[in-house]
C-alpha positions, -999 to 999 in steps of 0.1 A, spaced: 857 702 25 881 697 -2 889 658 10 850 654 9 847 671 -26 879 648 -38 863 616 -23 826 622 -43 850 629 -75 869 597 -70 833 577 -66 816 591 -94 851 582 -114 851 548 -110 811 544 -113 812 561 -143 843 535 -156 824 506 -139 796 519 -162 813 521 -192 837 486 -187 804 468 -185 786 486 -214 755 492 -194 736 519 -213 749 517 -246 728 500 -271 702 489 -252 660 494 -263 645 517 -243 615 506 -221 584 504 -231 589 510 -269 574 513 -293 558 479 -293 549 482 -258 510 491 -260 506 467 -286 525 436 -263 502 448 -233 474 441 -253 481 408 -266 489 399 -230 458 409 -216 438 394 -246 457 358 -235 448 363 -199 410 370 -215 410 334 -224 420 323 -187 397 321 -155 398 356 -138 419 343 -110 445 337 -130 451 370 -137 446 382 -103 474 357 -90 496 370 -115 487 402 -105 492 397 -67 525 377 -75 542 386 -107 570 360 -99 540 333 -116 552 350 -147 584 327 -145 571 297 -128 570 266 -153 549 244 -128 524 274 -122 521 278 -163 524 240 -169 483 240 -171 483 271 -198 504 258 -222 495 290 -249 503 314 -221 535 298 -210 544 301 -247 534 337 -254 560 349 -219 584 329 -231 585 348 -266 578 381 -249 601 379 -218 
């Protein structure tokens, strides 16, 4: 009991200093601020201007999001991800 207690201490020790050494968590804009609604908006206003399937392939493959030759023929959309990664 007390080797298993000592070996969860040691692990939570050295993720907690593996935390802090890389500075994950500290400074750092929480998800979905406060500019969230209003980005997720815009988005789907510029998808609005596209053929419906584009938005369903997006939505069936969000990796399109990131994929210069799939966004080479929307040159206003490619733009808009790329300024709102």
């Amino acid at each position: 009991m007390k080797t298993r207690l000592a070996k969860t201490l040691a692990a939570a020790f050295v993720g907690l200093t593996l935390l802090a050494a890389t500075g994950l968590g500290q400074n750092q804009a929480p998800i979905g601020g406060p500019d969230a609604p209003r980005t997720r908006e815009e988005f789907s206003q510029m998808l609005e201007k596209y053929p419906p399937n584009v938005r369903a392939a997006m939505s069936l493959d969000p990796t399109l999001l990131s994929n210069k030759e799939y966004l080479a023929p929307y040159p206003a959309l490619a733009g808009y991800l790329s300024a709102h990664p």
